[in-house]
C-alpha positions in Angstrom: 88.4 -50.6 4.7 88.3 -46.7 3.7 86.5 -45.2 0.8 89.0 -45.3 -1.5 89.7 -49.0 -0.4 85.8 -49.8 -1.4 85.9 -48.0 -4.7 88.7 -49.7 -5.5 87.6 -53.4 -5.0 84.2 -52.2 -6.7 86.5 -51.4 -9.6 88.1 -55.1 -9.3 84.0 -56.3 -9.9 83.5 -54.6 -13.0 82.9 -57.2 -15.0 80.8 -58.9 -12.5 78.2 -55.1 -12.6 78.7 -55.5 -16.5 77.6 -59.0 -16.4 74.6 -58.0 -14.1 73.7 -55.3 -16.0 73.3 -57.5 -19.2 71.9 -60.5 -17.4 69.3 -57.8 -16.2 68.3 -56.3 -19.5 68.0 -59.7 -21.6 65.4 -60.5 -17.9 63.3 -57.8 -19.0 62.8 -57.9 -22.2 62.4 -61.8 -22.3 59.3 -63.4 -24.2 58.3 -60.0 -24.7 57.2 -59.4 -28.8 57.9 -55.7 -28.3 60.9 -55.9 -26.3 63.2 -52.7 -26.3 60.1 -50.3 -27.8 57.9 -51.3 -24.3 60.6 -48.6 -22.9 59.7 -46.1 -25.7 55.9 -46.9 -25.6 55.3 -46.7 -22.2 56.6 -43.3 -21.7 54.6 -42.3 -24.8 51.8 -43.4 -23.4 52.1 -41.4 -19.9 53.4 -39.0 -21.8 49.7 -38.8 -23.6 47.6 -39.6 -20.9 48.9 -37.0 -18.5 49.0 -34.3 -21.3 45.6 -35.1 -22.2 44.5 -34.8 -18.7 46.4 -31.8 -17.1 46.6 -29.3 -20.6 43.5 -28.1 -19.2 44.7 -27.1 -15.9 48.0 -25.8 -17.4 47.3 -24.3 -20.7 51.0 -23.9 -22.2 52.7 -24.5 -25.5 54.1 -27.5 -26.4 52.5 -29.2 -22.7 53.6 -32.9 -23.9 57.3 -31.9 -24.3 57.2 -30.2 -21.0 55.6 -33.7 -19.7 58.4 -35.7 -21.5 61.1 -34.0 -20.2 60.0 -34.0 -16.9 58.4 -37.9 -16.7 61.6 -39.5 -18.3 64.0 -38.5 -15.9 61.3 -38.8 -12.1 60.7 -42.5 -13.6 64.3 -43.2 -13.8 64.8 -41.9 -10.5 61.8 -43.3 -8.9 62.4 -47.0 -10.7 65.9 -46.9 -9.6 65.0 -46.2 -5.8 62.6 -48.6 -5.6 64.5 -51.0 -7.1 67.5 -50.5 -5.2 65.4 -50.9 -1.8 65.1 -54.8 -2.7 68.3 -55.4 -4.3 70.3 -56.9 -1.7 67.7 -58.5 0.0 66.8 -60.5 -3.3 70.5 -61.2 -3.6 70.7 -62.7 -0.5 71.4 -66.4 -1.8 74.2 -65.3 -4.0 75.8 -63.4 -1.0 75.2 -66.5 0.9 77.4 -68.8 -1.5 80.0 -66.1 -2.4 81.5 -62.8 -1.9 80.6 -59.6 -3.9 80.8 -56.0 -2.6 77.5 -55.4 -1.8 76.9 -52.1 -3.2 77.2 -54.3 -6.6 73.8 -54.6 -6.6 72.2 -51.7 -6.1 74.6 -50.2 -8.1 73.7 -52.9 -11.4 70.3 -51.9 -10.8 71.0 -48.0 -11.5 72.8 -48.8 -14.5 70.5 -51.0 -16.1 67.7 -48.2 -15.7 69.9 -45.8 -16.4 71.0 -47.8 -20.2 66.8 -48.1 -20.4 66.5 -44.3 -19.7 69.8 -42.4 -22.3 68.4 -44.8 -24.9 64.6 -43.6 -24.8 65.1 -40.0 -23.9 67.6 -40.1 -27.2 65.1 -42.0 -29.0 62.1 -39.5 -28.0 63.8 -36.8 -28.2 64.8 -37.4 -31.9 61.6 -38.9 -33.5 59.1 -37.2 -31.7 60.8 -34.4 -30.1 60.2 -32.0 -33.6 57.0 -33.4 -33.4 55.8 -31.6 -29.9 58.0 -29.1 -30.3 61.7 -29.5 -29.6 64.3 -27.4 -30.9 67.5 -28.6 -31.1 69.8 -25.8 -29.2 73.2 -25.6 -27.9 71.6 -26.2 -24.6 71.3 -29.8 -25.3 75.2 -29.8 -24.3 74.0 -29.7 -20.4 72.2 -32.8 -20.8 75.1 -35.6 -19.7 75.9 -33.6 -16.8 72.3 -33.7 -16.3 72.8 -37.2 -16.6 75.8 -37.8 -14.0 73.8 -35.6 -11.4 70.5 -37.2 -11.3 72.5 -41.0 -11.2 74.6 -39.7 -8.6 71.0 -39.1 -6.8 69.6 -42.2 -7.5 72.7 -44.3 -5.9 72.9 -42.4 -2.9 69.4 -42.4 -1.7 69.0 -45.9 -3.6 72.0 -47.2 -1.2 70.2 -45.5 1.8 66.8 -47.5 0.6 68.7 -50.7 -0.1 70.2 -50.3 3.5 66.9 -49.8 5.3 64.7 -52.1 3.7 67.6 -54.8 5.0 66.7 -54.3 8.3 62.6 -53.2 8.1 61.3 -55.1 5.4 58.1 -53.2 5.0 59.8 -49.9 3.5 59.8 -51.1 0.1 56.1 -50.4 0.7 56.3 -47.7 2.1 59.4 -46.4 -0.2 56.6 -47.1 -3.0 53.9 -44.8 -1.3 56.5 -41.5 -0.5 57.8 -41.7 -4.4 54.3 -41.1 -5.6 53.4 -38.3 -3.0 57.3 -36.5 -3.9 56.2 -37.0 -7.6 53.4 -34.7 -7.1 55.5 -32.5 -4.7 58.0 -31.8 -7.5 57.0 -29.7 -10.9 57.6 -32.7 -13.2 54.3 -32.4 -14.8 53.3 -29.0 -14.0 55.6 -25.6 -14.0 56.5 -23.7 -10.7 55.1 -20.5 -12.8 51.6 -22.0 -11.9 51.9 -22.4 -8.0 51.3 -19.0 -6.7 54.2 -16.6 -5.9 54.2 -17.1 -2.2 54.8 -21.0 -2.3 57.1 -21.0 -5.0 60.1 -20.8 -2.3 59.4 -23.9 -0.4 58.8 -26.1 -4.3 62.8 -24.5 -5.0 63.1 -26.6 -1.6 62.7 -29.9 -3.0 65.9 -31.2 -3.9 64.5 -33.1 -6.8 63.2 -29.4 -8.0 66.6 -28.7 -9.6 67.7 -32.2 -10.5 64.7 -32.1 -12.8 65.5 -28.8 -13.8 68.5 -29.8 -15.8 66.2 -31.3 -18.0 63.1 -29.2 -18.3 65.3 -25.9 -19.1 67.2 -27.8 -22.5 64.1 -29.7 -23.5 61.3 -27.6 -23.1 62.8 -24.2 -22.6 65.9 -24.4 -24.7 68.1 -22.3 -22.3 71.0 -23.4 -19.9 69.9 -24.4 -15.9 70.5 -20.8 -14.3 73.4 -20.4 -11.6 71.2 -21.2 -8.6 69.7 -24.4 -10.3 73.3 -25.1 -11.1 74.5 -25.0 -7.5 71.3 -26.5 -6.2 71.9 -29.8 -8.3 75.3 -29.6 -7.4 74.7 -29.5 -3.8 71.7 -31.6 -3.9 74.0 -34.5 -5.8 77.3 -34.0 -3.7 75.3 -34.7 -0.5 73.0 -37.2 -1.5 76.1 -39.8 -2.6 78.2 -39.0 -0.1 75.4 -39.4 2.4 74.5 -42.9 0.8 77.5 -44.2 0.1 79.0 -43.7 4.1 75.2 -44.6 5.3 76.3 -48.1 3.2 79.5 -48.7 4.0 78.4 -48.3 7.8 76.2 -51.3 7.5 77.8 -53.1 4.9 79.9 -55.4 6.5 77.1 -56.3 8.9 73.8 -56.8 6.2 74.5 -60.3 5.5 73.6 -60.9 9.2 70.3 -59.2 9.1 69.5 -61.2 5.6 
């Protein structure tokens, strides 16, 4: 079956994501007294111990926006990977009894995330965004396309993830461990203006750099991503989906043998 072939029986399963993708929320939020605001707090709270603790290394107005804009979106990303890895391997029963595409699951687990993250960042963005310093721009405009690009991301390397953790079990470990070193590696909490000059290059090489550039420029800055950032996140999404998605339909027909 070709691409278009696979896309279209995904399509036939729509319902099935939807119904995943509910299921999945009313999970997380179960017995919980909080329930929807644990995905607004905990942000806050990273958002005010990481401001606390680094506004002294980078002195800069309006440091917790910068940290908002910039956590929000790397948590989505990072949550989504990591979840991903696991998905079909924690389906395996289901697969077992009856037939789903399997890029159904990592594919619910992106979307359920990615309902999690549009509601907070709205949410944030308009009850405490005035508060650290947000001005509401024309800029904003970028933001779903900022949207599409970074989901785009997380389902092509999430599919790759999802993949090899199939077949070596111990990645989700070690998927865990290179998320946190690439957080650091990426400005998400700090800008590129305080690396020295000289390194600044090989940070613009990080193909997250740009991703999380289409946020921190209409947040924080209040400008549009500029034409190289553009491209960049173009680039940087094109490959990582197509990559993922013919990585996953390589092995697809073949995981439920290595389950």
């Amino acid at each position: 079956m070709g691409p278009a072939g696979r896309i279209s029986e995904l399509w036939q399963f729509r319902e099935v994501i939807k119904n995943f993708v509910a299921q999945d929320l009313k999970v997380k939020y179960r017995r919980s007294a909080l329930g929807f605001f644990w995905s607004l707090l905990n942000p806050l709270l990273q958002m005010t111990v990481i401001s606390l603790v680094f506004s002294l290394l980078f002195p800069m107005k309006h440091f917790a926006l910068y940290v908002l804009s910039g956590v929000l979106p790397w948590s989505f990303f990072a949550t989504s990977i990591d979840g991903c890895a696991m998905s079909v391997v924690h389906a395996e029963n289901m697969l077992r009894r009856q037939y789903f595409p399997k890029l159904t699951f990592p594919l619910s687990f992106v979307l359920q995330n990615l309902v999690t993250f549009v509601l907070s960042l709205t949410v944030l963005l308009l009850t405490i965004g005035p508060v650290v310093g947000l001005k509401f721009t024309p800029a904003l405009l970028v933001l779903p396309f900022s949207f599409i690009c970074i989901v785009c991301v997380a389902i092509g390397l999430g599919t790759i993830a999802a993949v090899v953790t199939v077949y070596f079990r111990d990645m989700q470990h070690l998927i865990s461990v290179f998320l946190s070193a690439w957080f650091y590696l990426t400005p998400v909490i700090y800008p590129l203006e305080q690396i020295p000059a000289r390194f600044q290059y090989i940070f613009k090489l990080n193909p997250m750099f740009a991703i999380v550039e289409l946020f921190h420029r209409p947040i924080y800055y209040g400008t549009m991503p500029t034409n190289l950032e553009l491209t960049s996140a173009l680039i940087t999404t094109a490959v990582s989906l197509a990559v993922g998605l013919a990585v996953f339909w390589r092995y697809e027909d073949t995981l439920i043998f290595a389950l």
